[in-house]
N, CA, C and O atoms as CSV, one atom per row, in Angstrom:
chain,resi,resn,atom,element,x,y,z
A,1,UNK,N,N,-7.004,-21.007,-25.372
A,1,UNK,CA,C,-5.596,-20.694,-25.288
A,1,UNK,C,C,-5.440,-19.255,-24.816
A,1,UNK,O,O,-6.318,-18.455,-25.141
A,2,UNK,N,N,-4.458,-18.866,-24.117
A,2,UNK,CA,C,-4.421,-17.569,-23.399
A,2,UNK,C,C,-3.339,-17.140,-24.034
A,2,UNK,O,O,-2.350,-17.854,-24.201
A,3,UNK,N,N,-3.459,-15.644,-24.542
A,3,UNK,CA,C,-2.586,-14.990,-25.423
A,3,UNK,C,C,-1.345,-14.598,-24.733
A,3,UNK,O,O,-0.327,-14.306,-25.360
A,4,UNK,N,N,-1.416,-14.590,-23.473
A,4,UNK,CA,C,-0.653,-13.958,-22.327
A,4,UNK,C,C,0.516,-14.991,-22.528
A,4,UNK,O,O,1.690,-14.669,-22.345
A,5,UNK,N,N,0.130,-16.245,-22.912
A,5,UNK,CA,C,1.318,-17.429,-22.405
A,5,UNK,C,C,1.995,-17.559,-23.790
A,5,UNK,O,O,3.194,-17.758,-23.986
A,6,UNK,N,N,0.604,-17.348,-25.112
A,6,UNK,CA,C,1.539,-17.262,-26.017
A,6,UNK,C,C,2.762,-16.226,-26.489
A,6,UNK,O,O,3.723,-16.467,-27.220
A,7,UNK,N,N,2.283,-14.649,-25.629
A,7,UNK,CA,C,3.439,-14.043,-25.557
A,7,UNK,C,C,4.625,-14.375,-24.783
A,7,UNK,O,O,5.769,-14.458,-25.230
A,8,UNK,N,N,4.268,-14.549,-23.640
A,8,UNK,CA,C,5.944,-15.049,-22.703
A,8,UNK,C,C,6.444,-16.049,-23.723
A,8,UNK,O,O,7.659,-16.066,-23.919
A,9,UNK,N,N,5.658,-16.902,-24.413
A,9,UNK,CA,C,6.702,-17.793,-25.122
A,9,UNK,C,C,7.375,-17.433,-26.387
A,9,UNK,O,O,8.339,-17.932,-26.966
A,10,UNK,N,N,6.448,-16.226,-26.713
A,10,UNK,CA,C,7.646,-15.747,-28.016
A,10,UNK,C,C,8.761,-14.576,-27.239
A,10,UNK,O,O,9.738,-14.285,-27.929
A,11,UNK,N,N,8.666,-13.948,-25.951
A,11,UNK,CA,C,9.846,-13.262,-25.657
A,11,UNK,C,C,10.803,-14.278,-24.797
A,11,UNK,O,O,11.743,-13.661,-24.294
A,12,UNK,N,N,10.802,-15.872,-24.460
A,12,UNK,CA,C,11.159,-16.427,-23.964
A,12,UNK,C,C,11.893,-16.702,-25.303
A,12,UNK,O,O,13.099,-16.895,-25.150
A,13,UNK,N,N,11.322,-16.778,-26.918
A,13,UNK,CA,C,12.064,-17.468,-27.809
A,13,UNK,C,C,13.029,-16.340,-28.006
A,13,UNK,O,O,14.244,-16.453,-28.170
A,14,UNK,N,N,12.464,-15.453,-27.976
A,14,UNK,CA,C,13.397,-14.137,-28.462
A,14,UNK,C,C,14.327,-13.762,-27.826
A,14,UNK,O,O,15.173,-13.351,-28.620
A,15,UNK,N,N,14.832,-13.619,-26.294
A,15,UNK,CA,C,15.915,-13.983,-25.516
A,15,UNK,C,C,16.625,-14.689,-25.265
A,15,UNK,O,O,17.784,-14.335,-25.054
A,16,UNK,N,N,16.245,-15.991,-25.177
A,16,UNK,CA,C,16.518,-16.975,-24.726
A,16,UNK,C,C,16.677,-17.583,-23.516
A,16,UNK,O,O,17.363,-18.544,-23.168
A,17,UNK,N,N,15.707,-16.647,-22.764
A,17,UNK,CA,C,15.779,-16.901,-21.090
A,17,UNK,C,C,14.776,-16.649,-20.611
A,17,UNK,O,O,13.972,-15.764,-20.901
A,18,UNK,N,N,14.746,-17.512,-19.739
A,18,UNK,CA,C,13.534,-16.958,-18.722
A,18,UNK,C,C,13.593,-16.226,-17.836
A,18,UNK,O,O,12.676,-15.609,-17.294
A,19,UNK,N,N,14.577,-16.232,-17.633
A,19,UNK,CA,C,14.510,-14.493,-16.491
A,19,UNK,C,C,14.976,-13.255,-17.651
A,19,UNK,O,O,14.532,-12.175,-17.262
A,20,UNK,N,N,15.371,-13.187,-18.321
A,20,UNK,CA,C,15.153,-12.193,-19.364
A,20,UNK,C,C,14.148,-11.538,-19.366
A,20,UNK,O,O,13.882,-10.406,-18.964
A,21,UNK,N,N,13.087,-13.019,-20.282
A,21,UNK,CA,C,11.975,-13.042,-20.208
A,21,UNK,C,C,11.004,-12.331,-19.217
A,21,UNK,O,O,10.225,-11.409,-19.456
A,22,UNK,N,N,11.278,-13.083,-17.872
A,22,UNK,CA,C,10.384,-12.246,-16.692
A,22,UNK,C,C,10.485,-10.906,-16.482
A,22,UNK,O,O,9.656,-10.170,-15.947
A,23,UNK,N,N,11.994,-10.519,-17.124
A,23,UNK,CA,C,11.999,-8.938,-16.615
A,23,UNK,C,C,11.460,-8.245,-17.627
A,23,UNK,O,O,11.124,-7.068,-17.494
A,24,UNK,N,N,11.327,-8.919,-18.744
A,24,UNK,CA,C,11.207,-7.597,-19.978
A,24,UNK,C,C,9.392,-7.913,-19.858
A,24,UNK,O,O,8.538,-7.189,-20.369
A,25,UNK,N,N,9.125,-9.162,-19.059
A,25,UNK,CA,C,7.549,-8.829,-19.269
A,25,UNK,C,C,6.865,-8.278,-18.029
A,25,UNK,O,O,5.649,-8.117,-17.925
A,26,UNK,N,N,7.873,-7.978,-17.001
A,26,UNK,CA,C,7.444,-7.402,-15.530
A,26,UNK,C,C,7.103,-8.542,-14.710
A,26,UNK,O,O,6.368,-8.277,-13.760
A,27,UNK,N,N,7.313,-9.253,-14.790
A,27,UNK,CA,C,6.798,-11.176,-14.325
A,27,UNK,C,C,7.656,-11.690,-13.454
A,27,UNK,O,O,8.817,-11.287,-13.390
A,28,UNK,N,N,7.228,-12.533,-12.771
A,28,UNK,CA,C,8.379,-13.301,-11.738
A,28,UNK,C,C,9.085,-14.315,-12.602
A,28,UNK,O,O,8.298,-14.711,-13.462
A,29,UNK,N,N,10.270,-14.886,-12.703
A,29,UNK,CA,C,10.673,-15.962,-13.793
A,29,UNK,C,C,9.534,-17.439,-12.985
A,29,UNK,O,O,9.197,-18.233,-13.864
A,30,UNK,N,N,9.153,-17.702,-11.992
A,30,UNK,CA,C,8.081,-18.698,-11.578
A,30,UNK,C,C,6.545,-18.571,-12.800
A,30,UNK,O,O,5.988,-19.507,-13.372
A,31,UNK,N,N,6.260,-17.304,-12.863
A,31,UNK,CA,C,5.228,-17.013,-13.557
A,31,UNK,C,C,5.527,-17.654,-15.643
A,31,UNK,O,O,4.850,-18.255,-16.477
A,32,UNK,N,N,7.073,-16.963,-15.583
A,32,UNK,CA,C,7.380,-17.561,-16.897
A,32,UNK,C,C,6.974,-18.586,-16.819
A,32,UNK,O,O,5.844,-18.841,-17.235
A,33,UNK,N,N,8.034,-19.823,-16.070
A,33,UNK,CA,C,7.984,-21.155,-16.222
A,33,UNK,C,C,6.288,-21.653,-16.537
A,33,UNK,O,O,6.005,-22.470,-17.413
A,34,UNK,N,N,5.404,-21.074,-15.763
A,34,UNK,CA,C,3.640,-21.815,-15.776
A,34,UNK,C,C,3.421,-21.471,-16.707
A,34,UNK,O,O,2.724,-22.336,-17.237
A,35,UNK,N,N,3.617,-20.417,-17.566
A,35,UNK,CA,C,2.832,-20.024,-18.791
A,35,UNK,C,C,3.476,-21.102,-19.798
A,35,UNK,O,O,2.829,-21.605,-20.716
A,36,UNK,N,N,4.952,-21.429,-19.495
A,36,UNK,CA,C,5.454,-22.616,-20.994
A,36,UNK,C,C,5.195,-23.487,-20.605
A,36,UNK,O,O,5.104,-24.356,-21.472
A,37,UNK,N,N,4.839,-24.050,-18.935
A,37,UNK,CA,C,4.431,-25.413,-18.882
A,37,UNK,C,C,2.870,-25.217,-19.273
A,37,UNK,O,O,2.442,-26.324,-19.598
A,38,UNK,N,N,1.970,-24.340,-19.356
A,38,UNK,CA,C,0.780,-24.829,-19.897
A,38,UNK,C,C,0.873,-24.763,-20.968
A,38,UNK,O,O,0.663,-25.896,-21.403
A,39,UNK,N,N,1.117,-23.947,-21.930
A,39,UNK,CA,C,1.571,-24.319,-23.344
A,39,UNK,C,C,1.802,-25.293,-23.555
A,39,UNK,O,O,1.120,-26.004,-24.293
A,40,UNK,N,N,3.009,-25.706,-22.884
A,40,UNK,CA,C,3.910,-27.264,-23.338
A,40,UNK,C,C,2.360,-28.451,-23.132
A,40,UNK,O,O,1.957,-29.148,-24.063
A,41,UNK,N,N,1.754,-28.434,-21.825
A,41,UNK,CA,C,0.454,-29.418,-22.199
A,41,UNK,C,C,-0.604,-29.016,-22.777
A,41,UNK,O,O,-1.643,-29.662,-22.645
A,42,UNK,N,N,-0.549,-27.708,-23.641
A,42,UNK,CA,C,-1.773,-27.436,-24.095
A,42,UNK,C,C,-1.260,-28.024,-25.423
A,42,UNK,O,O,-2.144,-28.407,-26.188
A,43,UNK,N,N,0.484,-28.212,-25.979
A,43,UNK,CA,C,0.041,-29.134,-27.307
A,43,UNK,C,C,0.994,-30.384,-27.322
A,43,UNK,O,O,1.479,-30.960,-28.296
A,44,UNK,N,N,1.151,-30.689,-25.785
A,44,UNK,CA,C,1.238,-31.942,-25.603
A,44,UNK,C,C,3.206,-32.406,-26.304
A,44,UNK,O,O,3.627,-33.431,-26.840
A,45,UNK,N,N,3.778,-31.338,-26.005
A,45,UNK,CA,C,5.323,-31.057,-26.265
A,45,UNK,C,C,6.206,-30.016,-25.851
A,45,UNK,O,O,5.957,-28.844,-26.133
A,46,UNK,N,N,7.107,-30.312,-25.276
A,46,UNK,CA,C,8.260,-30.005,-25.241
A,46,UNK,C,C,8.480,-28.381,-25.642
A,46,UNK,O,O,9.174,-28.540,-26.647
A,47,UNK,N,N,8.366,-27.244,-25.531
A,47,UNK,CA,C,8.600,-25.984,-26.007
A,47,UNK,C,C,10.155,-25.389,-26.418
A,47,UNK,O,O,10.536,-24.785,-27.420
A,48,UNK,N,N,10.902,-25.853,-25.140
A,48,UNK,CA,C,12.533,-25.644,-25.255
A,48,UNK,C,C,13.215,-26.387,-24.623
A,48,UNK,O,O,12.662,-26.747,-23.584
A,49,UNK,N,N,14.165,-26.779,-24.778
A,49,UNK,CA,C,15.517,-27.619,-24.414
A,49,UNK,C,C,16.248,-26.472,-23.451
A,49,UNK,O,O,16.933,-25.598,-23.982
A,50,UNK,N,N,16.073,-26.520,-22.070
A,50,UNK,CA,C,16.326,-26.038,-21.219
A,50,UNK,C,C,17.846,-26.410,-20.944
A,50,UNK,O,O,18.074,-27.619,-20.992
A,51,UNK,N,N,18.740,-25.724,-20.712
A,51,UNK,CA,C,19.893,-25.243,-20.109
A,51,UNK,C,C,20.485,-23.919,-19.060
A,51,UNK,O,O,19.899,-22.909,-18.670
A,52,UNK,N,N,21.803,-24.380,-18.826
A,52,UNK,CA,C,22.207,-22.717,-17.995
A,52,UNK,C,C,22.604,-21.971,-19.139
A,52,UNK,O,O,22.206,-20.808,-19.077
A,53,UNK,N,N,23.118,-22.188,-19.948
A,53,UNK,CA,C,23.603,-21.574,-21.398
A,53,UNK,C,C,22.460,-20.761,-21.959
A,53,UNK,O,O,22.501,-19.600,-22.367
A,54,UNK,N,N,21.465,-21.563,-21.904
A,54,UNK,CA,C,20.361,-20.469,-22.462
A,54,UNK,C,C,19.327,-21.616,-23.009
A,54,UNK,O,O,19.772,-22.750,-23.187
A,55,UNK,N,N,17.955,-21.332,-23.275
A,55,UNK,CA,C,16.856,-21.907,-23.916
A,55,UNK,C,C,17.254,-22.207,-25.577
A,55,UNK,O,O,17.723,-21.396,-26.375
A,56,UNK,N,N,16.939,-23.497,-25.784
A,56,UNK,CA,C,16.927,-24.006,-27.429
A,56,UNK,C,C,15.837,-23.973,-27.450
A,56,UNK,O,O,15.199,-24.347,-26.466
A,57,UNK,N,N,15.132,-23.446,-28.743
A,57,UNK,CA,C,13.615,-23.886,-29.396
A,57,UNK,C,C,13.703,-25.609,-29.562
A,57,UNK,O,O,14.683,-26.314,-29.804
A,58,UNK,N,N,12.421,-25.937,-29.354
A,58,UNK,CA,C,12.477,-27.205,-29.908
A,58,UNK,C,C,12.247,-27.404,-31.311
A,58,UNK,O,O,12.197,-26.430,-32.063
A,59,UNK,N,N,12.065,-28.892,-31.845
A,59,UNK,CA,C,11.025,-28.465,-33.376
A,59,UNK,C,C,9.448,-28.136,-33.542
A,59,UNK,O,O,8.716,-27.776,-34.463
A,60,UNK,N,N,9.313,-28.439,-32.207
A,60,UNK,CA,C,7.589,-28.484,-32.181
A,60,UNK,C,C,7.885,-27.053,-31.658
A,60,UNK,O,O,7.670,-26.598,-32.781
A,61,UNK,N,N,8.155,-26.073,-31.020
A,61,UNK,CA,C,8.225,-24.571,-31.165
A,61,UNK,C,C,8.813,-23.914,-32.266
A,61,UNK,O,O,8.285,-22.922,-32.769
A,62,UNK,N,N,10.166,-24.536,-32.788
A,62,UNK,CA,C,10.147,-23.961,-34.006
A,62,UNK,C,C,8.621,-23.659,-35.306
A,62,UNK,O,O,8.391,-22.897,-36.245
A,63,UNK,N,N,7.993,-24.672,-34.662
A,63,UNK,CA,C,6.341,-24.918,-35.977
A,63,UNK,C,C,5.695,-23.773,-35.383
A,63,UNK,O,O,5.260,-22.864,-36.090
A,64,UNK,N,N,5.596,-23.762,-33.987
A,64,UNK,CA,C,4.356,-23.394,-33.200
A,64,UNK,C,C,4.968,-21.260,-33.948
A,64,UNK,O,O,4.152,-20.540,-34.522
A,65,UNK,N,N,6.411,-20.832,-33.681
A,65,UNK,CA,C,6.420,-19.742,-33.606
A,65,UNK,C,C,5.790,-18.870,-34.353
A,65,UNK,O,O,5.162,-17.946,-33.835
A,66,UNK,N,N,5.891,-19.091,-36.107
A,66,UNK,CA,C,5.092,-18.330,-37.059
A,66,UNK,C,C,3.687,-18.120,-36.410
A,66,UNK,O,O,3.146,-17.015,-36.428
A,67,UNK,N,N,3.172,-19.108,-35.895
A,67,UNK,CA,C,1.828,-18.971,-35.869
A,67,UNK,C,C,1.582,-17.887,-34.334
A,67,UNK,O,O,0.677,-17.054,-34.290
A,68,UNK,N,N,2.505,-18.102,-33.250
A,68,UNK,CA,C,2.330,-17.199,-32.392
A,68,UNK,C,C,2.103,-16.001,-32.335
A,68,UNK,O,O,1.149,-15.335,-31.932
A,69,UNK,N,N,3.707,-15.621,-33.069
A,69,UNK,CA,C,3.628,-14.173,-33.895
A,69,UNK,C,C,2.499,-14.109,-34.774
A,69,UNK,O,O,2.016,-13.126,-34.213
A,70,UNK,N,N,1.720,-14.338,-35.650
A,70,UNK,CA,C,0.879,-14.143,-36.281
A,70,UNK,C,C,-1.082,-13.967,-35.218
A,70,UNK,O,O,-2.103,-13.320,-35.453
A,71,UNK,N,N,-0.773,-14.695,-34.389
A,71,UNK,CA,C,-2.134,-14.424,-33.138
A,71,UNK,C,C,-1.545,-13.148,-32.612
A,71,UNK,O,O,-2.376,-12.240,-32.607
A,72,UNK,N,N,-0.259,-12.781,-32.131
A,72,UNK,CA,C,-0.564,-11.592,-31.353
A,72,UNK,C,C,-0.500,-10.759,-32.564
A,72,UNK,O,O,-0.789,-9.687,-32.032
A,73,UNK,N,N,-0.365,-10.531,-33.559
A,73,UNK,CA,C,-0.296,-9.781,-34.683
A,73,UNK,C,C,-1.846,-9.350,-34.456
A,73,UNK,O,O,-2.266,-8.313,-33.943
A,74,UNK,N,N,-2.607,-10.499,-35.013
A,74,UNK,CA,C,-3.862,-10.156,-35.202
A,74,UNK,C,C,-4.380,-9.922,-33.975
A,74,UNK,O,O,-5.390,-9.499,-34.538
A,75,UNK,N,N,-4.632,-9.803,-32.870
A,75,UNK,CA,C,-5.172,-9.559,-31.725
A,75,UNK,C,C,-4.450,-8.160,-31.170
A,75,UNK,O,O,-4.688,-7.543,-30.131
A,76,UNK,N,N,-3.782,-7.964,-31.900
A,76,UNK,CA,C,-2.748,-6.273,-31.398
A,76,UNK,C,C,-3.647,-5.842,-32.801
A,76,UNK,O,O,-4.560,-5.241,-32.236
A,77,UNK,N,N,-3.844,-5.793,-33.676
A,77,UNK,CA,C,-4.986,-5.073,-34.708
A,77,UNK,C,C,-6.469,-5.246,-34.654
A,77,UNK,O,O,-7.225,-4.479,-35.251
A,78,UNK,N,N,-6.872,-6.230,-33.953
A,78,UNK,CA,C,-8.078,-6.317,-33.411
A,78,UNK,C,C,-8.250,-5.577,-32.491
A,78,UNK,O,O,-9.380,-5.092,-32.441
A,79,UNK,N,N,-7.394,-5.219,-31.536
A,79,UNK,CA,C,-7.636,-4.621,-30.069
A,79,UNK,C,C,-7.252,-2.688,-30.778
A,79,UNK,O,O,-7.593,-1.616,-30.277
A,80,UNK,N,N,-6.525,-2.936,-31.937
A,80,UNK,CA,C,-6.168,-1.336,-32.569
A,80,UNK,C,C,-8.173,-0.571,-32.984
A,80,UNK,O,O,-8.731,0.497,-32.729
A,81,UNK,N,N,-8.542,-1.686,-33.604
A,81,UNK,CA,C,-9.726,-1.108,-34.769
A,81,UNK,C,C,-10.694,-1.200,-33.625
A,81,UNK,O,O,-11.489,-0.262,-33.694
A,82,UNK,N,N,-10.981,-2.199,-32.320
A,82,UNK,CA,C,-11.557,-1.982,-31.667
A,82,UNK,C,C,-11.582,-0.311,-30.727
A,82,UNK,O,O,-12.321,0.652,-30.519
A,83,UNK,N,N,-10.327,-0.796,-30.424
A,83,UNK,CA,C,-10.263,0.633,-29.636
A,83,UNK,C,C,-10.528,2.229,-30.593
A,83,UNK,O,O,-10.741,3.354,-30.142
A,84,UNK,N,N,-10.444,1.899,-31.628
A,84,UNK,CA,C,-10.422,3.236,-32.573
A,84,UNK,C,C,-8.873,3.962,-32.877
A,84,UNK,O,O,-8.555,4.973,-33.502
A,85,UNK,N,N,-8.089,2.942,-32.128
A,85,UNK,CA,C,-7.149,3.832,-32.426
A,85,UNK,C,C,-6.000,3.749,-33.824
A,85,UNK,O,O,-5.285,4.707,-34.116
A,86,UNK,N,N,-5.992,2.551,-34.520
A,86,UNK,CA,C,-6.047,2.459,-36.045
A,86,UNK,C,C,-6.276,1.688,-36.645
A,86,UNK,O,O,-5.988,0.593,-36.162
A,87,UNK,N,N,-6.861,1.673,-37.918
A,87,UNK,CA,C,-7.248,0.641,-38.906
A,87,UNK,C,C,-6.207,0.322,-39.912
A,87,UNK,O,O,-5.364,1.065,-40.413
A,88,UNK,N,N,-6.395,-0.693,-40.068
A,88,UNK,CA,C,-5.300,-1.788,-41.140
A,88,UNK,C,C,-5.464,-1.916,-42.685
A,88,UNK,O,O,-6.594,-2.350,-42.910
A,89,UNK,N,N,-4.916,-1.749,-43.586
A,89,UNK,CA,C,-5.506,-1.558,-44.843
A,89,UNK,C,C,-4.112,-2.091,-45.639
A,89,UNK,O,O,-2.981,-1.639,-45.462
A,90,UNK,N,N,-4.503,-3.180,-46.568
A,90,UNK,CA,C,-3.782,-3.806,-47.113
A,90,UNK,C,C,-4.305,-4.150,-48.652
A,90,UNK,O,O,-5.488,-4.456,-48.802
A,91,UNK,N,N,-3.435,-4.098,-49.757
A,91,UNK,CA,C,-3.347,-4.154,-51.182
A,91,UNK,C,C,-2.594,-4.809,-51.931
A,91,UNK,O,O,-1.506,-5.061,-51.414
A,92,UNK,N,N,-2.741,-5.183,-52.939
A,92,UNK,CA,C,-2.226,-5.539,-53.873
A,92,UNK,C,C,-1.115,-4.227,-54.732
A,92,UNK,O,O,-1.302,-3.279,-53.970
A,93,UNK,N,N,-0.604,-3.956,-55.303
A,93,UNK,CA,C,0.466,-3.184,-55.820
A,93,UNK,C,C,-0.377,-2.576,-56.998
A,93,UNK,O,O,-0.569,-1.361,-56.951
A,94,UNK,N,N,-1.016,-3.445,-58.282
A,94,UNK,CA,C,-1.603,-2.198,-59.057
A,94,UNK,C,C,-2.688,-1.731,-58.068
A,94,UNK,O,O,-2.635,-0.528,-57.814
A,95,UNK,N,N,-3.489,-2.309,-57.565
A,95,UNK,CA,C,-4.825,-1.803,-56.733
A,95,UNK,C,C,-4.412,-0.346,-55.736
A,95,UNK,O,O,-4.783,0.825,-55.812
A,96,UNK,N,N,-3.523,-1.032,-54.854
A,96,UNK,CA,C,-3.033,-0.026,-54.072
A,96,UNK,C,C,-2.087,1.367,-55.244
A,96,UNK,O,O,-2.443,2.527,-55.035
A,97,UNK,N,N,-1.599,1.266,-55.736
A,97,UNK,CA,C,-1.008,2.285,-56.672
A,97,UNK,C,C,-2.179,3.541,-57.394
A,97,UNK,O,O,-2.332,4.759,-57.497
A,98,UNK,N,N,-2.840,2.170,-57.785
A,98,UNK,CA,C,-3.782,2.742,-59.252
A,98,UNK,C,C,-5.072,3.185,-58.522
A,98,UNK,O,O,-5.548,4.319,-58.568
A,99,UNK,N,N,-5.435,2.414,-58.026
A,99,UNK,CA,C,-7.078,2.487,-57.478
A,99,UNK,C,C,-7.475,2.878,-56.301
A,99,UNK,O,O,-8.481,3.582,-56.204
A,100,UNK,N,N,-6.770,2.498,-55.226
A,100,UNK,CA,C,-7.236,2.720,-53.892
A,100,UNK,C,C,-6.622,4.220,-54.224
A,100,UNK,O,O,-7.080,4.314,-55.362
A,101,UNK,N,N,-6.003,5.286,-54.048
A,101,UNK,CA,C,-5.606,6.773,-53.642
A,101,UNK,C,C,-7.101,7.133,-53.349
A,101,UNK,O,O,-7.620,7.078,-52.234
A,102,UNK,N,N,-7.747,7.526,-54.561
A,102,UNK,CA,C,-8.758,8.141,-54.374
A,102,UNK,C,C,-10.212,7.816,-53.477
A,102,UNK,O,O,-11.166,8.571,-53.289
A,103,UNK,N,N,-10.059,6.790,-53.133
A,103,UNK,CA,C,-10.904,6.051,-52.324
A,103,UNK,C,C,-10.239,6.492,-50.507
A,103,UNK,O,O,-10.910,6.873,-49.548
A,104,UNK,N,N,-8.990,6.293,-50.570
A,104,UNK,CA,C,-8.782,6.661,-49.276
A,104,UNK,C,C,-8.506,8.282,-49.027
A,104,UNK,O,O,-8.123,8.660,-47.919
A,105,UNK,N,N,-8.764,9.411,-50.342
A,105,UNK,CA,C,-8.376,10.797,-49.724
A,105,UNK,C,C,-10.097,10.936,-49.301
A,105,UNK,O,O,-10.569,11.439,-48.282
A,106,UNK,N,N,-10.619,10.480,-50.140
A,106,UNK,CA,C,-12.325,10.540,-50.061
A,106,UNK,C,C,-12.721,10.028,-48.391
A,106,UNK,O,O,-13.591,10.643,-47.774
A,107,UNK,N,N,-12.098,9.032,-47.857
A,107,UNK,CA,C,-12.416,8.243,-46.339
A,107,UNK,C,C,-11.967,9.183,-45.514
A,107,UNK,O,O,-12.554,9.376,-44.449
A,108,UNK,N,N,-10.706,10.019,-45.919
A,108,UNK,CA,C,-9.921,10.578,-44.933
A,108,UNK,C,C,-10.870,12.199,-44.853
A,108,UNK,O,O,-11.172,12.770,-43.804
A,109,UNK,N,N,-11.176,12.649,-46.174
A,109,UNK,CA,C,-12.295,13.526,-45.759
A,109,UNK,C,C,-13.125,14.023,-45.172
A,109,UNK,O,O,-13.191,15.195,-44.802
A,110,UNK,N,N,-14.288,12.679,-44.931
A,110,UNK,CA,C,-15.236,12.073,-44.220
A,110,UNK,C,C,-14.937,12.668,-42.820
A,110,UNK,O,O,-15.900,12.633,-42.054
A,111,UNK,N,N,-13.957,13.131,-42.406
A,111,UNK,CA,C,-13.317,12.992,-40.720
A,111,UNK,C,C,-12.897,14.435,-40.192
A,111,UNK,O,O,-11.728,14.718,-40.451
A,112,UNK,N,N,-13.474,15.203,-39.645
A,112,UNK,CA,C,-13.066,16.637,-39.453
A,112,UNK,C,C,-11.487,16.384,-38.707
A,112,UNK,O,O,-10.548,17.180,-38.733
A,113,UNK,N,N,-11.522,14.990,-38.031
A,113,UNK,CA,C,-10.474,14.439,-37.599
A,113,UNK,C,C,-9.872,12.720,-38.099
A,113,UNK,O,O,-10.293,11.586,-37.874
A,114,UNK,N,N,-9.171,13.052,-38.556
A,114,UNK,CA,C,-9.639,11.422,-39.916
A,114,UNK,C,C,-8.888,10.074,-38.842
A,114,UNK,O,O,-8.013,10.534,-38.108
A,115,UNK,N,N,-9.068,8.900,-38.717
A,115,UNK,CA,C,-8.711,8.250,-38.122
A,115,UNK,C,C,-7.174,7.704,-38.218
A,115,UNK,O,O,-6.686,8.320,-39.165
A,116,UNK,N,N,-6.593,7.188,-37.892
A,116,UNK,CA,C,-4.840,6.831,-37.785
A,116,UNK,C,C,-5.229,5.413,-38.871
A,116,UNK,O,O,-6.121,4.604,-38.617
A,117,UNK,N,N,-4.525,5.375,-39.834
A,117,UNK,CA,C,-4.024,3.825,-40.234
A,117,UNK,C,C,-2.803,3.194,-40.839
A,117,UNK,O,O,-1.725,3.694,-41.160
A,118,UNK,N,N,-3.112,2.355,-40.888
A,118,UNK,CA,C,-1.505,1.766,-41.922
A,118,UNK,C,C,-1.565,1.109,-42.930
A,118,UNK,O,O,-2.074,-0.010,-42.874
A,119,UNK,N,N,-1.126,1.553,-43.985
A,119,UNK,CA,C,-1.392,0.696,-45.370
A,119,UNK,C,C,-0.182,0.074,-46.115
A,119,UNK,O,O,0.766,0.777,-46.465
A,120,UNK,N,N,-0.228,-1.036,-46.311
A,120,UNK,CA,C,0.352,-1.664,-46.871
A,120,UNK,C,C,-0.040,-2.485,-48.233
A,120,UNK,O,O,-1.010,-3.139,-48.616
A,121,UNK,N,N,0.987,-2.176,-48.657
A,121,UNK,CA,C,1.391,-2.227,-50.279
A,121,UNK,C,C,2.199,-3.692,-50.722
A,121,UNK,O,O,3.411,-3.572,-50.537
A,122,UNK,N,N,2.027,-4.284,-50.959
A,122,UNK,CA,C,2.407,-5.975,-51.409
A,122,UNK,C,C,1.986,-6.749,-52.218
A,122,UNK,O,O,1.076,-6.396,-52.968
A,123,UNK,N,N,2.760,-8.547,-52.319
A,123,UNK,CA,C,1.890,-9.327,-53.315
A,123,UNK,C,C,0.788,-9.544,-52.716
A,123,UNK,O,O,0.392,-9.246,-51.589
A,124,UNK,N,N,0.254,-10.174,-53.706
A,124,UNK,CA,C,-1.330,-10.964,-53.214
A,124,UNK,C,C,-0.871,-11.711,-52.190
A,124,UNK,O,O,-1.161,-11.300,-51.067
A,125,UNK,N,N,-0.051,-12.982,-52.299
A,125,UNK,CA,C,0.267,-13.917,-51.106
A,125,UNK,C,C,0.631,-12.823,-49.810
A,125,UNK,O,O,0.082,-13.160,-48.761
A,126,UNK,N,N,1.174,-12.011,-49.753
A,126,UNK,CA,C,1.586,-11.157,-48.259
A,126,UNK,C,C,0.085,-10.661,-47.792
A,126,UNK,O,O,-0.597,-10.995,-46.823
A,127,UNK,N,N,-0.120,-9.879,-48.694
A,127,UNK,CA,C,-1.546,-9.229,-48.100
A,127,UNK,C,C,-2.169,-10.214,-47.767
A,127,UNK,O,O,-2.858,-9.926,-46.788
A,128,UNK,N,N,-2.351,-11.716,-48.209
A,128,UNK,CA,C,-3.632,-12.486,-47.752
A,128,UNK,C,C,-3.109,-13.089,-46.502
A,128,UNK,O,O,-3.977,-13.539,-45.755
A,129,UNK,N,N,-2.110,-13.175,-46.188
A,129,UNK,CA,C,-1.231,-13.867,-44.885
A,129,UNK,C,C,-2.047,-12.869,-43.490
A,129,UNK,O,O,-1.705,-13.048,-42.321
C-alpha cells in the first residue's frame, strides 16, 4: 500500500474535493482521482460518493479513516526518530508524573545538545493506541 494515496485520501476526506485536494497537495486533480481509484481496488470499495456539491465519505471510508490517520501518524514518527529529528515518549499519568522526571533530566544530560521530543501524558488505553 502506498502512503502517498493514503494521504490524498485523507486530504480528499478533509476537504471534500478533489481539486482542493490537488492544490493543497501540489498534484494535478487527474493524479488525485488514480491515487482513490487504487485505493478504491486495493480494498475492493467505493471510497466516496462523488458529486458537484462535494465528496461524501462512504461507510467503507468512514472504517478505513481512523486507520489512515493512524499509518501516517506512525510513519511521520518513524521518519521523525529515523531522521534524528525527534523522539516520541508516551506514559501513563502516575508513571509519567511520579517516575519518569528523573529518568528524562538524566537522558537530556547525556547530550551537550539533547535531542527534540514529545511527551505525552495519558490513560493506559491512549498511550497504547
Amino acid at each position: 500500500m502506498n502512503l502517498e494515496y493514503i494521504d490524498t485520501f485523507l486530504v480528499v476526506a478533509r476537504t471534500g474535493s478533489f481539486r482542493a485536494a490537488a492544490k493543497q497537495l501540489n498534484i494535478s486533480q487527474p493524479s488525485v482521482s488514480q491515487h482513490i481509484k487504487k485505493l478504491e481496488s486495493a480494498f475492493g470499495s467505493e471510497l466516496f460518493i462523488r458529486s458537484n456539491a462535494g465528496n461524501q465519505l462512504t461507510s467503507a471510508a468512514q472504517k478505513l479513516l481512523p486507520y489512515a490517520e493512524s499509518l501516517i501518524r506512525v510513519f511521520d514518527h518513524a521518519q521523525a526518530v529515523v531522521l534524528g529529528e525527534k523522539l516520541w515518549l508516551g506514559a501513563s499519568s502516575n508513571i509519567g508524573i511520579y517516575i519518569l522526571p528523573p529518568y528524562i533530566k538524566s537522558f537530556i544530560n547525556q547530550f551537550p545538545s539533547p535531542p527534540k521530543f514529545d511527551l505525552s501524558i495519558d490513560t493506559n488505553p491512549a498511550i497504547a493506541q
